[in-house]
C-alpha positions, 0 to 999 in steps of 0.5 A: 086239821081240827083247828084250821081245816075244820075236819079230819083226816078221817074220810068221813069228816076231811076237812073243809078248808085247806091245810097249809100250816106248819110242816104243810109249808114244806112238803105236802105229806109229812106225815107219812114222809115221816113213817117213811123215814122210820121204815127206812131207818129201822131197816138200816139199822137192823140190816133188815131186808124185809123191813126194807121191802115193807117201806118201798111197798108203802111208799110205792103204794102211798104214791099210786094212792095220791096220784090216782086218788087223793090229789084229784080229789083235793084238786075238786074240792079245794080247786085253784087253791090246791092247784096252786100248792101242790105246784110249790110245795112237793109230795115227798122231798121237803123244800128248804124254806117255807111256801108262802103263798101270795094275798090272792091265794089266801084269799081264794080259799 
């Protein structure tokens, strides 16, 4: 986010440009997709119901997050280009192969 963004995932410093790089190419949260895939592991191994309950609150309320919130937002600050990606690469279940975007996207952002 630093390098290529030229800012963070801090809501006073988000990036300027964005990110499409790396675990970006195949889903569009990995991050949290991966705090998730730890909730939920952990609660099986375990066998903790509570732990289960706090990775399905999470999840829930990451979701309602992106969809009234972060996406809009991104949608106004990066505009067609985000349009495009969030199109071809998805929230929470990976692709198999990478988005490449085509020359006209990259040009656009």
């Amino acid at each position: 986010f630093a390098t290529i963004g030229q800012g963070t995932l801090a809501p006073w410093d988000p990036p300027k440009h964005l990110v499409i790089t790396g675990p970006f190419k195949y889903v569009r949260n990995p991050m949290l997709l991966g705090v998730n895939m730890v909730l939920f592991g952990i609660s099986l191994i375990l066998r903790d119901e509570n732990i289960l309950l706090w990775q399905i609150s999470f999840f829930l309320i990451n979701t309602v997050y992106f969809v009234l919130i972060e996406e809009p937002d991104l949608e106004k600050r990066f505009g067609e280009a985000y349009t495009s990606y969030k199109a071809n690469v998805p929230r929470w279940i990976p692709r198999t192969t990478p988005w490449s975007p085509d020359a006209s996207f990259i040009n656009s952002y």
